[in-house]
N, C-alpha and C positions, 0 to 999 in steps of 0.2 A: 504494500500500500504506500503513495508514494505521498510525502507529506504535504500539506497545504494549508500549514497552520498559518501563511500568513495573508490567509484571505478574513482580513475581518470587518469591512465591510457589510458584506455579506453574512455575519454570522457574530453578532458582539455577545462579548461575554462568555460565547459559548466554549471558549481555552478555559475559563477558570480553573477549572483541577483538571485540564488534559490536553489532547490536540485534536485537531483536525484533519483525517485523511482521505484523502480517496477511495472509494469504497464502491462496488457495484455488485447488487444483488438481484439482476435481471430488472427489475422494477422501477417504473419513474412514474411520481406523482401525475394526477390526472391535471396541475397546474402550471406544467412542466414541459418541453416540447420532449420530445422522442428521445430525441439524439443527449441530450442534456448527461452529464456528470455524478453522480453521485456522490457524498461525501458524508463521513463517518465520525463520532469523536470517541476516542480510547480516554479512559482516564487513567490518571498517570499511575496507582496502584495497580490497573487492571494489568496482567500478566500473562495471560490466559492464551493471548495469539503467538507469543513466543515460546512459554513454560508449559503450554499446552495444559493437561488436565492437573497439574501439581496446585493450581492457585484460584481451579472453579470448588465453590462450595454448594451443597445439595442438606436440607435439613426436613423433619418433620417433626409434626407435631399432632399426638391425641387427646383427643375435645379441646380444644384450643377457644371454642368460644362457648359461651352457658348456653345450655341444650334451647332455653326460646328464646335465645337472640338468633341461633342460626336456623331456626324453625321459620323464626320470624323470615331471614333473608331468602327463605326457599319460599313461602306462601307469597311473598311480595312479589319476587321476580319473575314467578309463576303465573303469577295475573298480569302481570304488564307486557303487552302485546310487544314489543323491543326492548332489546339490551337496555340496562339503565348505569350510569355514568357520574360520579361527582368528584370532590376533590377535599381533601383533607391535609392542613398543615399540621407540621409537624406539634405549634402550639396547642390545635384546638385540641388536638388527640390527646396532647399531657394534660389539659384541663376537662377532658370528657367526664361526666357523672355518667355512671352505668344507670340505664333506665331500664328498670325490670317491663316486661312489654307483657306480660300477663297478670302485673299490678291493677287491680281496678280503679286503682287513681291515675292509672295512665289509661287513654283511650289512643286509640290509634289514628285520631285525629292530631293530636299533640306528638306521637312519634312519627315524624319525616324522612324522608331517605336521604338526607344527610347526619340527624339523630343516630341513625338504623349505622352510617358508614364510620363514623365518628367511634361509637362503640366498639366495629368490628377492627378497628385501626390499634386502638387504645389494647384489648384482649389480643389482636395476635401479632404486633408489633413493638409494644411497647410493657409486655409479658414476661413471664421467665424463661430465658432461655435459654436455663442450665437444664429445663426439661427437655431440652429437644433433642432428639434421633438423630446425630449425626450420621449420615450416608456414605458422604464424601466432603475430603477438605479437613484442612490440621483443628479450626478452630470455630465454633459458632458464631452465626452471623447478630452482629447485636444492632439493627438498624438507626434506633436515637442512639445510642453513641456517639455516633457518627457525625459530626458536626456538619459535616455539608450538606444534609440530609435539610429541606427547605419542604416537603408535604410529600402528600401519597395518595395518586389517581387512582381510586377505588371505583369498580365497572363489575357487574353482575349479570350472567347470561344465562336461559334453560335451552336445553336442548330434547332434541328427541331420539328413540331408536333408528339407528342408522346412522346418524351425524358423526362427524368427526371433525377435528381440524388441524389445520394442514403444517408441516415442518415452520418455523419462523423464529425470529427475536420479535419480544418488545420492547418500544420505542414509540417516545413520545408522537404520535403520531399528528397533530398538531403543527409541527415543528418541522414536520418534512412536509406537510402543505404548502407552509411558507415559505420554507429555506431547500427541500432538498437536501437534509444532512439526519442524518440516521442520530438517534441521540438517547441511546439504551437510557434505562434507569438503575439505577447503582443498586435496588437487591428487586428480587421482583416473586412475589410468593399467589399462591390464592388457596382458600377455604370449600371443599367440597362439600355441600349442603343437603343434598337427598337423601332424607331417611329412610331412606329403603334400598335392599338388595339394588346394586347393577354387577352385569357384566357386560365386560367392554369400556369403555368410558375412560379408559388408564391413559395417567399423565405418564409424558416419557420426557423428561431432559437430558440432554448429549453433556458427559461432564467436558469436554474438547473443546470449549469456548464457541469464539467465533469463527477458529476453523473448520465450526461444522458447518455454519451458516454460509459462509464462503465456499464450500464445498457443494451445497445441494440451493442455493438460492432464494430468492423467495417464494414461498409457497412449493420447495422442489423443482421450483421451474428449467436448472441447470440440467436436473436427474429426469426430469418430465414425469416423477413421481412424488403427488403430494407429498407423500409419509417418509422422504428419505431412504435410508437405509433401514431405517425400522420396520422390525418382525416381534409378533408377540408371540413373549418366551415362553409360552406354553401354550399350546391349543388346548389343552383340557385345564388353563387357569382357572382355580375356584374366585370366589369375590372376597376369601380371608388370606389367599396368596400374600404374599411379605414382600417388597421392592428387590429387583435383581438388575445385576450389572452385565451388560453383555460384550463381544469383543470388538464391537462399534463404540462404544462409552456410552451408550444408551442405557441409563438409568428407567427402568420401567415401574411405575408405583401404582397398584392396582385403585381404584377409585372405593372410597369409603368413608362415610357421612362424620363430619365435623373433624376431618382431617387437612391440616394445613401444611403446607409445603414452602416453604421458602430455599429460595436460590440466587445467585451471584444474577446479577442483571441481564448482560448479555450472553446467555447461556441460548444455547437453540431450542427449541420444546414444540411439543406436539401432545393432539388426546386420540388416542386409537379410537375406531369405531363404537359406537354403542350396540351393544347385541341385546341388551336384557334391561329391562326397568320392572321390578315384581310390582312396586304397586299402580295401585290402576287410576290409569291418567295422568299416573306421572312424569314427570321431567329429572333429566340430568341438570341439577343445578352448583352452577360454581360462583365463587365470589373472588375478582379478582385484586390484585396490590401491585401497583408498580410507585416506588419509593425513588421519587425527580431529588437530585442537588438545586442546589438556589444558584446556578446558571442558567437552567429553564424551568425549573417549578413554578415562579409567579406566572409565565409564560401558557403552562400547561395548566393551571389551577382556571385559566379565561375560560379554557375550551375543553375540559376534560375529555376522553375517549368514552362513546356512547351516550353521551348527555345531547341536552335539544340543542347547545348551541351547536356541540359538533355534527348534528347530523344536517341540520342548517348549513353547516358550512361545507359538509361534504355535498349536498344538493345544488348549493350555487357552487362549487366548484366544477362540478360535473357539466354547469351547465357553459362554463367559462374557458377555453381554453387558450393559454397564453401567448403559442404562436399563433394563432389566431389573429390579425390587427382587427378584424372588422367586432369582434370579440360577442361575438350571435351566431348559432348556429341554427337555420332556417330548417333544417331536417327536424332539430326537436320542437318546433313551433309552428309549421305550419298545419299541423293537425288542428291548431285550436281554430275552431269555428268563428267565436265568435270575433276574435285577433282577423281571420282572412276578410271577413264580409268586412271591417273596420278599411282592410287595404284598399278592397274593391269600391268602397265608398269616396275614398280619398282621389280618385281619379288621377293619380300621378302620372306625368307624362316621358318622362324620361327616368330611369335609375340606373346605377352602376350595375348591381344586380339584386335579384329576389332578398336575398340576406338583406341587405344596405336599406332595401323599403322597408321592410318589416321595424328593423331600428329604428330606423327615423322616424316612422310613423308616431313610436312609441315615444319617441324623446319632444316630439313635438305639442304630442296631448299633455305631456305633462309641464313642458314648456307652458301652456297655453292654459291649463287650468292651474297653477299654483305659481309662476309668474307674479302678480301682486302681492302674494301672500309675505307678510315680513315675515312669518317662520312658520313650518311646517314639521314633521315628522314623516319616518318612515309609514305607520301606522295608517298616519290620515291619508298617505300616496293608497295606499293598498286597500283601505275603503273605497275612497274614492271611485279606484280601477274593476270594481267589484261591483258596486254600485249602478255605474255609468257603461262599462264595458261588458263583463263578465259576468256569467249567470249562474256560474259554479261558485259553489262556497270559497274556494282557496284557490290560488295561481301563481307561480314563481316568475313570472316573466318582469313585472312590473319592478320585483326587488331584484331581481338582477341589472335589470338597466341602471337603476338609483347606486347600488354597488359600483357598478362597471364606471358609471359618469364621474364618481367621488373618488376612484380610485385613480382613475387615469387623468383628473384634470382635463377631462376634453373641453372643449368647447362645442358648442352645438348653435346653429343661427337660425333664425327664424324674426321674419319682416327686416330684415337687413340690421339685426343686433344681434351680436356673438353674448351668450350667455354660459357661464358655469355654474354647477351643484356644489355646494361647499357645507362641509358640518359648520353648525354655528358657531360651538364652543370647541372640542376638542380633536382637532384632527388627528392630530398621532393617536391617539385610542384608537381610531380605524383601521389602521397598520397594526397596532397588538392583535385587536380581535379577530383578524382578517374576514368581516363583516359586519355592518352595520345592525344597531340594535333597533329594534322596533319604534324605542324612544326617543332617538338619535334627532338632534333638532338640525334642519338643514332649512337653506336658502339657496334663492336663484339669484346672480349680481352678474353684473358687465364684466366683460375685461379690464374693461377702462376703467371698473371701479377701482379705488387707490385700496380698498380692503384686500385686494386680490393680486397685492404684491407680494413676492414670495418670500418667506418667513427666514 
């Protein structure tokens, strides 16, 4: 990996405790053009791609959270139709009160899912961890210790029979939105929560570092096999089987309810298939922990993994693509009915092409209806657009355009005056969150206004 720690520009802060290298694991963000770069940060303890498996650690832990806090996390994430996602500093978790959640003085109107992550933070990271199962690795991993430890992006997912998921690291994912730089987290554990029998469902971590990861790519894309080199070590595994090590460094831990796992951050990991869930209607449920340094933890705490704003931000990403200049893509929007007959109304007589109408159309209504207004929000754009145009409850086209205008500083004209979209009060907040909030107060001003000299 060839160094390029002195790109920091592109990337502040993110040396704190390591470097910046070159890095390619098949995969480039969907904000990204193709051809684009990858890059990676090692931290400077991390050892792992030269020392190979001598300085990955691998731990566990049994009942590691009280039997109806992790009841609690399997009923919750069970009813929630998508993954759920928050974020937890390292202070709140030192100052969490355990909330008994079958207290009748608590309802579960008053316990929230950050309550609920807060709790599970505090019990299996900030615990004893002279109980834990050392696997692999000279010495127990003790997360607050750790002084560069700045929070911990906690994410909960169920799954069903059959599911699996695929070889990978995590990494602040967020982070490579923006930047393009892979940005592990310094320990990364989770809580398996189904009270009940499965087979199949086993967590497997490679102790080989990130030489596994570099080896089989993302998602196995190198090997063209999700799962890696991984084989489960026994076809007749019971569900009371004990963790085994294989001569790939495939640590394999069969799945088993309020068992916690903790490991060195960028370690490679996978969950084999689900074959079996006894009880009925059940889901395979886990609770995950990835533990940011305070080089991108404020960073990752905006936009957690599986939270609304990130999937907010994965939706207009998707719909945005960077070499792209015209920055619309007419294939995902010309279905909408009521967006075409808007086109076919506007009787335009000449355009560069289909794409470029459809924009403009858009940047001109909004031009035209919110123009006077001294201050507006994202909110009252997307009523409006709902209201006047669209006959569906919800539409992305309207906040992408409003993103895309704030982001690039275009200019857009109309009656022979160049107008820009500007946040009223804090622009750099739009660059952290990489999307605008609902509440986001914006204006339309001239060029020539003297407000829209650059900072």
């Amino acid at each position: 990996m060839a160094d390029v720690s002195s790109d920091h520009d592109s990337a502040p802060n993110f040396e704190l405790y390591g470097k910046i290298y070159d890095f390619n694991d098949g995969h480039t963000p969907e904000t990204f053009p193709k051809d684009s770069k990858g890059k990676i940060v090692i931290y400077n303890d991390d050892r792992t791609t030269t020392n190979g498996a001598n300085q990955s650690t691998i731990q566990i832990y049994e009942n590691v959270l009280p039997d109806n806090l992790c009841k609690k996390i399997y009923d919750m994430t069970c009813e929630m139709d998508e993954p759920w996602g928050t974020y937890v500093t390292k202070e709140n978790a030192l100052n969490t009160r355990y909330i008994d959640t079958n207290d009748d003085d608590n309802n579960d109107n008053a316990i929230d899912m950050d309550d609920i992550a807060r709790q599970a933070v505090g019990f299996f990271l900030n615990g004893n961890h002279s109980q834990a199962n050392l696997l692999h690795g000279s010495k127990p991993l003790i997360p607050f210790d750790d002084e560069r430890v700045h929070g911990v992006q906690v994410w909960a997912l169920s799954s069903c029979i059959g599911s699996s998921v695929a070889v990978h690291i995590d990494y602040a994912e967020y982070i490579r939105y923006c930047h393009n730089i892979i940005v592990p987290p310094l320990y990364a554990g989770t809580i398996q929560c189904t009270p009940y029998g499965i087979q199949g469902g086993d967590f497997a971590v490679n102790i080989n570092g990130l030489k596994c990861y570099e080896e089989h790519g993302y998602k196995g894309s190198f090997m063209e096999n999700r799962m890696g080199n991984w084989k489960t070590p026994n076809q007749n595994q019971s569900i009371s089987s004990g963790p085994t090590l294989d001569e790939n460094g495939w640590m394999t831990i069969p799945y088993k309810y309020n068992q916690g796992i903790l490991h060195s951050g960028n370690l490679t990991h996978l969950s084999s298939p689900v074959k079996l869930i006894e009880g009925t209607d059940a889901k395979r449920v886990i609770v995950g922990f990835n533990v940011f340094a305070k080089d991108v933890g404020s960073l990752v705490e905006k936009v957690p993994e599986h939270s609304v704003q990130f999937r907010r931000l994965v939706k207009l990403n998707r719909s945005i693509k960077t070499n792209d200049s015209e920055g619309f893509s007419y294939n995902s929007i010309k279905t909408n009915k009521p967006l075409m007959k808007m086109l076919v109304l506007a009787k335009r007589q000449k355009v560069v092409s289909e794409r470029r109408q459809l924009q403009r159309v858009v940047e001109e209504w909004l031009i035209q209806q919110f123009n006077n207004e001294q201050q507006f929000t994202v909110k009252d754009v997307s009523q409006k657009w709902k209201s006047d145009v669209l006959s569906s409850t919800s539409h992305p086209d309207i906040e992408i355009t409003i993103n895309l205008l704030v982001r690039s500083k275009k200019c857009v004209s109309l009656a022979g005056t160049d107008f820009r979209l500007v946040c009223e009060n804090d622009s750099h907040g739009f660059i952290e969150n990489g999307l605008l909030n609902v509440n986001t107060a914006l204006r339309f001003v001239s060029v020539h206004d003297k407000d829209m000299e650059p900072q």
